[in-house]
C-alpha positions in Angstrom: -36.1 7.8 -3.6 -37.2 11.1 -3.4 -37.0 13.8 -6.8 -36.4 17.4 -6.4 -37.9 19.2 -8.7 -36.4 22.8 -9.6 -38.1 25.5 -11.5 -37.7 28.4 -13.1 -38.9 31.1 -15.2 -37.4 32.1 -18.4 -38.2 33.2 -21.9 -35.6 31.5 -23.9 -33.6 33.9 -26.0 -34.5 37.1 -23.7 -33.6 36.6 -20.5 -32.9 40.2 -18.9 -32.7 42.1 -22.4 -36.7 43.7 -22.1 -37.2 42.6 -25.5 -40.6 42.5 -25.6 -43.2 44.4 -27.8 -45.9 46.8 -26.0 -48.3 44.4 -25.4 -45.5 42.1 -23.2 -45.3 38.9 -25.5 -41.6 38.1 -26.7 -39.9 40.1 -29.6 -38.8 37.0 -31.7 -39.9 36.2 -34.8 -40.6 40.2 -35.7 -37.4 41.1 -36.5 -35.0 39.1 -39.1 -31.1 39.2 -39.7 -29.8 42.2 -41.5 -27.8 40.6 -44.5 -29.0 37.9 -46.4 -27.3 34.9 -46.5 -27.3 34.4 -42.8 -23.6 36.0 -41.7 -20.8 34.7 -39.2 -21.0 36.7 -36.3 -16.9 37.7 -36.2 -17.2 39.8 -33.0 -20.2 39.6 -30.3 -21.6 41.8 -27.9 -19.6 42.7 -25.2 -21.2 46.1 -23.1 -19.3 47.7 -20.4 -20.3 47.4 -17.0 -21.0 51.3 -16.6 -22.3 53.0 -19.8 -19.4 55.4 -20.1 -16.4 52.7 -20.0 -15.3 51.1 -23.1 -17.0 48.2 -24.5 -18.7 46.3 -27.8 -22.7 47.8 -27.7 -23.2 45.8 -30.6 -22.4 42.5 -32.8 -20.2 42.6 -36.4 -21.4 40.8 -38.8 -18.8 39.6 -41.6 -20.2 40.3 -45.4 -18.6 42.5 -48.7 -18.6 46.0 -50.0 -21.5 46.8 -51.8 -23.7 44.3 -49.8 -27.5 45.2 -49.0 -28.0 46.3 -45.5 -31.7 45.0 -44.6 -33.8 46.7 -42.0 -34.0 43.8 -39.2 -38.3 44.9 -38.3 -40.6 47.4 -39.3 -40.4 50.9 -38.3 -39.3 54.5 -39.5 -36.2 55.5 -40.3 -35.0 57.8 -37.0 -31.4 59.1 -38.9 -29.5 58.4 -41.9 -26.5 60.3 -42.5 -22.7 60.8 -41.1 -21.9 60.4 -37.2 -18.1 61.1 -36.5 -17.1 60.3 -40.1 -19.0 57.3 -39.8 -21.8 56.5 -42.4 -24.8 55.6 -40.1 -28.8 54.5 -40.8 -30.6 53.9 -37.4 -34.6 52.3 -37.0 -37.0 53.4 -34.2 -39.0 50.0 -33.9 -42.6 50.0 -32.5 -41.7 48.1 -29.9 -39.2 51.2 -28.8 -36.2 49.5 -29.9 -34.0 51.7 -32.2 -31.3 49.5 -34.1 -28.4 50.8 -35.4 -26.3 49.4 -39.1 -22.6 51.2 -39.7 -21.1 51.8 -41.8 -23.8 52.0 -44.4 -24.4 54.3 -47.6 -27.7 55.2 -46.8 -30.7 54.5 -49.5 -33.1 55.7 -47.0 -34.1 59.0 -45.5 -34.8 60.4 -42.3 -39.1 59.6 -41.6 -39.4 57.2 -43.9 -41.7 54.0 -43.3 -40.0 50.6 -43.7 -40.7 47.0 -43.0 -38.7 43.9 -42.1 -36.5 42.9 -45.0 -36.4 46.3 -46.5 -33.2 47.9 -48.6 -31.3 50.7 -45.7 -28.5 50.8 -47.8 -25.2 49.4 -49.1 -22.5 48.0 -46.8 -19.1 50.4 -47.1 -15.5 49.4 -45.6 -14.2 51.1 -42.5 -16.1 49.7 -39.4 -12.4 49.5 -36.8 -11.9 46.4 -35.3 -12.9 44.0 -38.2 -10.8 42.0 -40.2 -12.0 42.4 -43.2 -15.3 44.0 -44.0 -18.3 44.0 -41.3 -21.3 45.5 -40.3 -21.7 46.7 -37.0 -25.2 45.8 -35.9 -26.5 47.7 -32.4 -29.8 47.5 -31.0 -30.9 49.8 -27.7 -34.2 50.3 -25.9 -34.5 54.2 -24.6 -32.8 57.6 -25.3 -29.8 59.9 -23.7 -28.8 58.3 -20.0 -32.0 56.1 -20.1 -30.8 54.5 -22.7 -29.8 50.7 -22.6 -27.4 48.9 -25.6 -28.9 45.3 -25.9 -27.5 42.3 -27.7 -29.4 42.5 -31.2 -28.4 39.2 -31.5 -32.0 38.1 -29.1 -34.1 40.2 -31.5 -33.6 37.0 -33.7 -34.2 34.5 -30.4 -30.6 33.1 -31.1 -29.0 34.0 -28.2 -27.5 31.3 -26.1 -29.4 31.2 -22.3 -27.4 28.5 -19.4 -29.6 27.5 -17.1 -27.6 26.8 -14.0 -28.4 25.1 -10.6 -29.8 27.0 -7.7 -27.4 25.2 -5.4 -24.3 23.7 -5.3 -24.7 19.8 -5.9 -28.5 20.4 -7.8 -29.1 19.2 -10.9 
């Protein structure tokens, strides 16, 4: 009986997100969660199909009031301040990637050098759309119309990848 053998390429974790760092090796393992212990994700990721349309550019992650907001990697801080009432800290990564934490009382200014683990702030009610309090984690490679919103959930390597036959009736 013959076997037929299918292959394929794929770096589990970050399939189509361009996480990678300069050099091209995978992102994982630089970047760690954002709240400590370990949070429930309560809403995931969901971007639209064009970048103007409506959509979730992000992940929530459930915690309390007062909680520390980690930086997730290394980098500088790019803003920390107030976007459209919003409380907001943002991190330009080496790799390019600039994540996003809302909404956050910033501890943390505008230039300033940080590494993975790092204090950003203190986690405030009053991100819309969670039950309860969250923080709403973003991660995006690029600036203005370049830009791209990936799923900051594959900085950590836990996203979920299905492989799936090339034809009908493989497997």
């Amino acid at each position: 009986m013959a076997t037929r053998l299918i292959t394929a390429s794929v770096v589990v974790g970050l399939v189509g997100t361009g996480l990678t760092t300069s050099d091209g090796s995978a992102a994982t393992g630089e970047y760690g969660w954002p709240l400590a212990p370990r949070p429930s994700v309560v809403r995931g990721f969901d971007p639209p199909e064009q970048r103007w349309m409506p959509g979730h550019r992000g992940v929530d992650l459930a915690s309390t009031v007062g909680a520390v907001v980690r930086s997730a990697g290394g980098g500088v801080v790019n803003f920390a301040g107030e976007v459209a009432g919003k409380q907001v800290v943002s991190v330009r990564h080496p790799d390019g990637i600039l994540t996003t934490y809302e909404p956050v009382e910033p501890q943390v200014t505008a230039g300033q050098a940080v590494s993975r683990g790092d204090p950003l702030g203190t986690l405030v009610a009053g991100h819309a759309g969670c039950v309860g309090v969250c923080l709403h984690w973003g991660a995006r490679r690029g600036a203005g119309s370049a830009a791209r919103y990936l799923d900051p959930l594959a900085l950590l390597g836990v996203v979920r990848v299905r492989l799936k036959p090339l034809q009908p009736g493989d497997a």
